[in-house]
Short mmCIF file of the C-alpha atoms (twelve columns), coordinates in Angstrom:
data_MODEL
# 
_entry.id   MODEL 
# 
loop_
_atom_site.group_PDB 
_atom_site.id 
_atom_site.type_symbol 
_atom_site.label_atom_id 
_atom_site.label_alt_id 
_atom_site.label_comp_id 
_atom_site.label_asym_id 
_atom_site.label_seq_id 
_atom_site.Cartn_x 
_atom_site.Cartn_y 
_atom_site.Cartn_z 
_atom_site.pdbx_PDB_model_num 
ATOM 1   C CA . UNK A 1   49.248 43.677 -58.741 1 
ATOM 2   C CA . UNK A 2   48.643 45.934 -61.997 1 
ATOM 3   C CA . UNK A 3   45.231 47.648 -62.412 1 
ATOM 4   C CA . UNK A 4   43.350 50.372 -63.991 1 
ATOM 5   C CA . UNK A 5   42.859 53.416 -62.676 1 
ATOM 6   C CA . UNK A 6   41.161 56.029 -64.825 1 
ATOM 7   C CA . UNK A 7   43.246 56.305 -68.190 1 
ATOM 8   C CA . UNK A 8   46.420 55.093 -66.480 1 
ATOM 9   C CA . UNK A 9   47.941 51.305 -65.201 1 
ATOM 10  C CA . UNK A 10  49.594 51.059 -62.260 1 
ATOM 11  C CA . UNK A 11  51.679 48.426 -60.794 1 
ATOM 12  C CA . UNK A 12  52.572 47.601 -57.247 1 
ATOM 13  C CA . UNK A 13  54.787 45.676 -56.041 1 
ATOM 14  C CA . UNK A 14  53.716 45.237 -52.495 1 
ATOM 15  C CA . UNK A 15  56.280 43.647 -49.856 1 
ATOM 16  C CA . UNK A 16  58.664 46.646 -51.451 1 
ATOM 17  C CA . UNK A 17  56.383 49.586 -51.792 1 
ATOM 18  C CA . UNK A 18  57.403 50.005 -55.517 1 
ATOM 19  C CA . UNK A 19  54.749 51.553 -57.838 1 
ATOM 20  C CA . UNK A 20  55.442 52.023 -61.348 1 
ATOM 21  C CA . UNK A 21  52.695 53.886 -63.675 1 
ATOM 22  C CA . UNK A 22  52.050 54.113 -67.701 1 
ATOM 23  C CA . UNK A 23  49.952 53.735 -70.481 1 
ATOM 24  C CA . UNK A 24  49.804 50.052 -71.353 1 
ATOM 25  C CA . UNK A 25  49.286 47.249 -68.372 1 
ATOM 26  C CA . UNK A 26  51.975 44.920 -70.083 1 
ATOM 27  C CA . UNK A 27  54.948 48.279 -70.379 1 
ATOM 28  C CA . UNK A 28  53.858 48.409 -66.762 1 
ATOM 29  C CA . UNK A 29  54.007 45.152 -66.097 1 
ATOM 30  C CA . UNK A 30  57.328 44.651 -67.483 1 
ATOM 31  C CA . UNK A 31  58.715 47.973 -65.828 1 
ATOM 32  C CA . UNK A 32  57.388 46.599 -62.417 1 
ATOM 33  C CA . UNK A 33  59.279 43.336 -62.696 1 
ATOM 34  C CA . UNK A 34  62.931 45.478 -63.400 1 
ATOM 35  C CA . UNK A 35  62.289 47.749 -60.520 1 
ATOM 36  C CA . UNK A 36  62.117 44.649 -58.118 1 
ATOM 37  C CA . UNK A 37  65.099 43.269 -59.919 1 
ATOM 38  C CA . UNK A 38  66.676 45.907 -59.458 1 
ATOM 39  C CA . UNK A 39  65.626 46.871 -55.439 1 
ATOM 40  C CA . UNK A 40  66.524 43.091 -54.609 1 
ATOM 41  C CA . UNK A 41  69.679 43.268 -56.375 1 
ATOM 42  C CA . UNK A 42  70.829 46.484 -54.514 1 
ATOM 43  C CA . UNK A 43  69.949 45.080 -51.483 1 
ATOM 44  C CA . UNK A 44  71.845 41.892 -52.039 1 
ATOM 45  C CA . UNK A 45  74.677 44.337 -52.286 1 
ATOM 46  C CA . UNK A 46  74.019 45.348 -48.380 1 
ATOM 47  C CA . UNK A 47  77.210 44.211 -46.474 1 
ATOM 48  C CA . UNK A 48  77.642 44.200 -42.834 1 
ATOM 49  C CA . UNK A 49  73.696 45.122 -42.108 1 
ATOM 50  C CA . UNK A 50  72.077 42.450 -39.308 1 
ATOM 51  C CA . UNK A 51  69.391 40.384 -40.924 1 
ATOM 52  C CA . UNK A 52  66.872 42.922 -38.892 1 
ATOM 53  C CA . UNK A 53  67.498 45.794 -41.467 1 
ATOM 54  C CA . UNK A 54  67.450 43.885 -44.524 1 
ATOM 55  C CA . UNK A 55  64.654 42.099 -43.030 1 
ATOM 56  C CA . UNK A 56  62.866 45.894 -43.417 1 
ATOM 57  C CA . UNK A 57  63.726 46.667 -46.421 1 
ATOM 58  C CA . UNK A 58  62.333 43.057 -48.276 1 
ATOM 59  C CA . UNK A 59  59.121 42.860 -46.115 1 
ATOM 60  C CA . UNK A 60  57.620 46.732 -45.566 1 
ATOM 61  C CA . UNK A 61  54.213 47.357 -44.598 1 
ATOM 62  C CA . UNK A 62  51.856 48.252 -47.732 1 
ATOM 63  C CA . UNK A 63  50.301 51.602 -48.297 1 
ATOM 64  C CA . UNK A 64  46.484 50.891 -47.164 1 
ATOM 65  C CA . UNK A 65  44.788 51.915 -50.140 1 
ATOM 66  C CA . UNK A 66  47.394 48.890 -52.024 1 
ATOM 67  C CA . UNK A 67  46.640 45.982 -49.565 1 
ATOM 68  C CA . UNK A 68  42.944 47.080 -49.362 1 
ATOM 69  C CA . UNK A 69  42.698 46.619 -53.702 1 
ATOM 70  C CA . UNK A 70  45.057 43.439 -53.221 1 
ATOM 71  C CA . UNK A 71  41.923 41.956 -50.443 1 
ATOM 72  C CA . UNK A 72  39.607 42.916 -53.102 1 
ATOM 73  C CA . UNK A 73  41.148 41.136 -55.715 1 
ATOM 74  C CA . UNK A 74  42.177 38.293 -54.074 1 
ATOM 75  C CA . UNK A 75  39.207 37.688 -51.927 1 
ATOM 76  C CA . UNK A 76  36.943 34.460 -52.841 1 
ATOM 77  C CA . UNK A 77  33.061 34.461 -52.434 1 
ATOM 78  C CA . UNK A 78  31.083 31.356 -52.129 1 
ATOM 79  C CA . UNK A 79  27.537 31.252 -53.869 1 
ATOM 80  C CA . UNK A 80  26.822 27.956 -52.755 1 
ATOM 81  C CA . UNK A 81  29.020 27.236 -49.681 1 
ATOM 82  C CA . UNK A 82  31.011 25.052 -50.956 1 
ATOM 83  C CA . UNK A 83  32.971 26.455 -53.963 1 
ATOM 84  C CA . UNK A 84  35.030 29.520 -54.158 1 
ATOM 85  C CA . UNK A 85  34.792 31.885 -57.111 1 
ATOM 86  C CA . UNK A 86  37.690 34.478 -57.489 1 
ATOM 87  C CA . UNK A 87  36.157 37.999 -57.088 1 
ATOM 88  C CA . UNK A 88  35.802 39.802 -60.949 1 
ATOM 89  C CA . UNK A 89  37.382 43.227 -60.791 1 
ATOM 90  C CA . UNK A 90  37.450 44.307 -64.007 1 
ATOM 91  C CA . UNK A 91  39.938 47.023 -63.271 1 
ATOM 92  C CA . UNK A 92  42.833 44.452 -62.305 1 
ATOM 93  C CA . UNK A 93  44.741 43.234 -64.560 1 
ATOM 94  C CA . UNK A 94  46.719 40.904 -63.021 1 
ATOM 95  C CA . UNK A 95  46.871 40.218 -59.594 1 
ATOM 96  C CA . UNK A 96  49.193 37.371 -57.833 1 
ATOM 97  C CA . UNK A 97  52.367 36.423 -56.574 1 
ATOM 98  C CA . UNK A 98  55.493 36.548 -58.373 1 
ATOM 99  C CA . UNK A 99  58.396 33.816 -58.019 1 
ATOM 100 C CA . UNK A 100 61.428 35.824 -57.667 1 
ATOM 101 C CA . UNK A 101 63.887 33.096 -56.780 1 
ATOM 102 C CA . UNK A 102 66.077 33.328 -59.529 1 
ATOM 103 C CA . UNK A 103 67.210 36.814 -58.543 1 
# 
């Protein structure tokens, strides 16, 4: 998730509690995606840890002030009952799930 937050963007990558700040949301953006690169491939490099540990370090809890902008942004509202409109922040930037697979 990257959003606004008085002059500066931040980024947060949430399953890994990595936050990366800055100027421009797509330097951030960009600078968020090499600091999970770069967690996942230093875990990978974890030998002789039970699946428990690593486990710990890919799926950590999320600061509370994080998940509670991420159910903001990602929450739906229905005018009519029937169709779900995306909530507009207009201090996110980008909000969503990355595909990581190829890591």
């Amino acid at each position: 998730m990257i959003y606004k937050e008085g002059d500066t963007w931040v980024g947060v990558a949430l399953e890994f509690n990595i936050v990366v700040t800055g100027e421009e949301a797509r330097l951030v953006e960009l600078e968020l995606q090499e600091a999970v690169i770069g967690y996942l491939e230093s875990t990978k490099k974890l030998k002789g840890f039970r699946t428990n540990q690593v486990n710990s370090l890919l799926n950590q809890k999320t600061d509370d002030e994080y998940e509670t902008k991420w159910i903001k942004a990602t929450r739906t509202f229905s005018s009519t009952g029937n169709k779900p409109v995306v909530s507009p922040l207009s201090d996110v930037y980008k909000a969503g799930i990355a595909n990581l697979a190829n890591v």
